[in-house]
C-alpha positions in Angstrom: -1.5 22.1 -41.2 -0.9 25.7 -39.5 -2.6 26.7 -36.7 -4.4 29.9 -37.4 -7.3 31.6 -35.0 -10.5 32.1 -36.7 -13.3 34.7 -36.2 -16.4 32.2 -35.2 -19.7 33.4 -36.2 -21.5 33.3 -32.4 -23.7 30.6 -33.6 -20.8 28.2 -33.2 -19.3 29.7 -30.2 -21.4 27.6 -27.7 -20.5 24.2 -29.3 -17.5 22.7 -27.9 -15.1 21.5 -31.1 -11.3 20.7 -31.7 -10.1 23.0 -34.1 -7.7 22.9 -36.7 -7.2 25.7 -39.7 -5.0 25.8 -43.0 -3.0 28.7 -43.0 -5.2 30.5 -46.3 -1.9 31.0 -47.6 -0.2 27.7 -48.0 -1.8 24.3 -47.2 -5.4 25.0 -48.8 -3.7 25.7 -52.2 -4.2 22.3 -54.8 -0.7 22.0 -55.9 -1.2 19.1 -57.6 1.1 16.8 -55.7 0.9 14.0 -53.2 2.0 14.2 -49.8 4.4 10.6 -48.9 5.7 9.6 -45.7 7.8 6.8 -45.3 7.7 4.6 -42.2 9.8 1.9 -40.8 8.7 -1.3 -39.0 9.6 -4.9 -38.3 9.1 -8.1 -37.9 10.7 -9.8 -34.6 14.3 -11.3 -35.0 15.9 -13.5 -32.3 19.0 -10.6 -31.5 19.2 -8.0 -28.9 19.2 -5.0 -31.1 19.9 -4.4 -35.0 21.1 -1.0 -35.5 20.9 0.3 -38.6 22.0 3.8 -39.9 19.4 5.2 -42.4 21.2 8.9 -43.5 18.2 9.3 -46.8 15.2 8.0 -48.4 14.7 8.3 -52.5 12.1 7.8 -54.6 12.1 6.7 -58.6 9.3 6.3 -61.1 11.6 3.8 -63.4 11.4 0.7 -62.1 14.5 -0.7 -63.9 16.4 2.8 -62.9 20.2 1.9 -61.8 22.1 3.4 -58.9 23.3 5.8 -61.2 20.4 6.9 -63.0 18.5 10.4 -62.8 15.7 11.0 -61.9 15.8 10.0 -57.9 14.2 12.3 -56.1 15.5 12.8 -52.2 12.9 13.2 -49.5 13.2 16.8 -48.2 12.0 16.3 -44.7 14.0 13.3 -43.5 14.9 12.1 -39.9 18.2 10.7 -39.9 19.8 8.4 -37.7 20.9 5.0 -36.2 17.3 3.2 -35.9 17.0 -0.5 -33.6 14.7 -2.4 -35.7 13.7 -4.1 -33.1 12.1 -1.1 -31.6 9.4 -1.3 -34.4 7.9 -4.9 -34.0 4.6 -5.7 -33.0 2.8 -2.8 -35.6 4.7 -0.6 -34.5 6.4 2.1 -36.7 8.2 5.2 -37.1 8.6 7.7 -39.6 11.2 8.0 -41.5 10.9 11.0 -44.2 8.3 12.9 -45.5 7.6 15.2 -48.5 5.7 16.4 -51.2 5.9 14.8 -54.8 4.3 15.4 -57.9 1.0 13.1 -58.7 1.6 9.8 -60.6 3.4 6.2 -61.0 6.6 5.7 -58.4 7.9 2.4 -58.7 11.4 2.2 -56.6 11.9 3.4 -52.9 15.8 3.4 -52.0 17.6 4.1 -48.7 20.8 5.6 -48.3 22.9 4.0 -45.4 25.9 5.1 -43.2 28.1 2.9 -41.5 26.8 2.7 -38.0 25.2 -0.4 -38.6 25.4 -3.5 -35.9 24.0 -6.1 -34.8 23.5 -6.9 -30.8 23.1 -10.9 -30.0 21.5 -12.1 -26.9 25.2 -12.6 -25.0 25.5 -8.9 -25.6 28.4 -8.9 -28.2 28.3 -6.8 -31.0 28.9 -7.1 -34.6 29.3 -5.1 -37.6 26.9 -5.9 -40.3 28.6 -5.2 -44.0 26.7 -3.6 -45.9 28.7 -2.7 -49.1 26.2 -2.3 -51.3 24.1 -0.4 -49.2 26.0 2.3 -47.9 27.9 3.2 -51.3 24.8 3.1 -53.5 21.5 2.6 -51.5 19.4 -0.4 -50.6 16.5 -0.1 -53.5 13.5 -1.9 -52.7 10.8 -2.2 -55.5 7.9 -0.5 -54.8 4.4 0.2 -57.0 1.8 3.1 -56.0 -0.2 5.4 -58.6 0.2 9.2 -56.2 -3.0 11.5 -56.6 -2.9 14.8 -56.2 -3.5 16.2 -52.8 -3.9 12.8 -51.3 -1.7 11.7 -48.3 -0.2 8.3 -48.4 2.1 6.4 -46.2 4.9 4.0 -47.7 5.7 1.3 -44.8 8.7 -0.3 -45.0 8.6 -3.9 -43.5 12.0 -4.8 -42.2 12.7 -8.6 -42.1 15.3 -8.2 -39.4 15.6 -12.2 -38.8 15.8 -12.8 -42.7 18.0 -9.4 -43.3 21.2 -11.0 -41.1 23.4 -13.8 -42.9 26.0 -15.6 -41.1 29.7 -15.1 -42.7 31.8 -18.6 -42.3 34.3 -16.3 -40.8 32.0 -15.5 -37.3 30.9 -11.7 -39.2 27.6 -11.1 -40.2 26.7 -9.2 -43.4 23.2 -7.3 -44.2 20.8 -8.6 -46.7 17.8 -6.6 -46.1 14.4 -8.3 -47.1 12.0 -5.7 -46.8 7.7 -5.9 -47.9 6.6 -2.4 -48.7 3.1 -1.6 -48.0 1.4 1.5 -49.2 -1.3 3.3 -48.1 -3.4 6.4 -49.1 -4.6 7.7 -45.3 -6.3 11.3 -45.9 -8.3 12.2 -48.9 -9.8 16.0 -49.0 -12.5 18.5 -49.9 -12.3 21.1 -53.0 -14.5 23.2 -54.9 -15.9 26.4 -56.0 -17.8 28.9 -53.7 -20.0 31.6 -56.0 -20.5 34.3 -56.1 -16.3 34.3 -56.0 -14.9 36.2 -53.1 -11.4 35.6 -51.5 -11.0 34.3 -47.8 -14.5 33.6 -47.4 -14.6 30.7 -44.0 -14.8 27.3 -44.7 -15.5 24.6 -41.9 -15.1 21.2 -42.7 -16.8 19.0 -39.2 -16.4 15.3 -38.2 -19.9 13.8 -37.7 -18.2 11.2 -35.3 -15.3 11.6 -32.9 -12.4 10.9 -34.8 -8.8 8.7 -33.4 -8.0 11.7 -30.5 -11.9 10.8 -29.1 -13.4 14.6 -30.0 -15.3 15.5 -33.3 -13.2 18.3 -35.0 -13.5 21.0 -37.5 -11.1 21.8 -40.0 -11.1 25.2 -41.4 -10.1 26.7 -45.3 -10.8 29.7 -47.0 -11.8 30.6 -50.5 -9.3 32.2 -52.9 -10.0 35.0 -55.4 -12.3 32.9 -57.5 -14.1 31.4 -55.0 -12.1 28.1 -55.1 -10.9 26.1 -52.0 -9.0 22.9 -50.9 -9.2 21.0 -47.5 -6.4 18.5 -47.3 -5.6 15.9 -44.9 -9.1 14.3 -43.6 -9.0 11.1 -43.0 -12.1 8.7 -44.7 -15.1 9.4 -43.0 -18.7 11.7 -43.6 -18.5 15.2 -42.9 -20.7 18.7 -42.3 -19.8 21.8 -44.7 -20.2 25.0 -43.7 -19.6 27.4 -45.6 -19.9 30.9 -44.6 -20.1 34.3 -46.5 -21.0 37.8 -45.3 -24.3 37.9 -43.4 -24.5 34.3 -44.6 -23.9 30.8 -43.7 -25.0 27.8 -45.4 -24.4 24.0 -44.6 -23.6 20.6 -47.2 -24.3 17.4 -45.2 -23.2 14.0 -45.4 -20.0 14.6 -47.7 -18.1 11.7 -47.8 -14.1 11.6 -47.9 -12.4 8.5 -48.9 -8.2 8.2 -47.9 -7.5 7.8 -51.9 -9.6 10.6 -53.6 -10.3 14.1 -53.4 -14.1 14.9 -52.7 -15.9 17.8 -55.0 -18.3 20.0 -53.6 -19.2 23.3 -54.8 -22.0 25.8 -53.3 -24.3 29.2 -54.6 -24.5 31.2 -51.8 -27.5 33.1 -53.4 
């Protein structure tokens, strides 16, 4: 979400709130697609460090799709680089790519690999780790998730490091990646219809508890030409409407958001 500075009505400037605001523009528009990240994490291995260069993450709704298939669709927003699994043990994670896609059934997750991949023992020798397959064609992991629209989920990738290295008889090592994908639907949102219809009318969408940073915040939207509106990104919780109009303000409490859906609630401001 944008940062964008809103006129408070001086009722609200004595309370003391974090602040966000979609830019009324662009991230309070239904688009009817689902927001994905894709994060990497691991379970322990008994090495020093396995590198692995991760250069792009796809996404397929076939199932049975081959390497050469259409229909992959490449992450836009992607960090590349050489990663240390063993960074990401313990719940920890990082993310890998990010993007919109449209709503509905994705069942493979595939990422693309260089050739900076090595593995680290514990004398501090290093090793290449083969990965043929891999880094001409992708490592495709299956993956099933029904995406609705304007809900955020998170794909985690759970990298076996100590079942991913195989031995060669020859002293090499070669990569096998076992990977467990979990996914996740973390932020749900608010929509509906403000009447009478009038554009860029305020919208603030309030925590009724302090949320993960410790301070309750307030998420702000505006209304479009018709009166319609879309908070995105809230995390499951109950929230405070307030919906405000000229001359006018008018409150909806105790809306709840779940991380998988996409609450509905519409107002007359007469």
């Amino acid at each position: 979400m944008k940062k964008a500075k809103f006129m408070l009505p001086a009722l609200l400037l004595g309370l003391t709130l974090g602040f966000s605001a979609c830019d009324k523009n662009d991230d309070d528009k239904a688009t009817g697609t689902s927001r994905m990240e894709v994060r990497l994490t691991d379970a322990p291995g008994d090495y020093d460090k396995v590198l692995i260069d991760i250069r792009g993450v796809e996404i397929h709704t076939d199932a049975n799709a081959d390497n050469n298939s259409n229909g992959w669709t490449t992450l836009s927003n992607i960090n590349p680089g050489v990663y240390n699994l063993l960074d990401f043990s313990n719940g920890k994670d990082t993310l890998l790519a990010a993007s919109n896609l449209p709503a509905g059934h994705i069942s493979q997750i595939r990422l693309i690999l260089g050739e900076n991949n090595t593995l680290v023992l514990k004398d501090g020798s290093s090793h290449a780790l083969k990965t043929p397959s891999g880094q001409t064609s992708g490592l495709k992991v299956k993956i099933d998730a029904d995406l609705v629209p304007d809900v955020t989920y998170v794909v985690l990738l759970d990298f076996d490091a100590a079942k991913s290295i195989v031995a060669k008889g020859n002293g090499g090592y070669n990569l096998k990646p076992v990977i467990r994908t979990i996914t996740e639907a973390i932020a749900g949102g608010i929509r509906g219809n403000v009447t009478p219809a009038m554009a860029d009318n305020e919208i603030h969408v309030i925590e009724t508890a302090p949320g993960a940073n410790g301070v309750i915040d307030t998420i702000g939207g505006f209304t479009d030409a018709n009166g319609n509106y879309l908070i995105k990104g809230l995390t499951g919780g109950i929230y405070n409407v307030d919906f405000y109009a000229p001359n006018q303000k008018k409150t909806i409490g105790g809306v709840v958001v779940t991380n998988n859906a996409v609450t509905t609630v519409n107002v007359d401001m007469n």
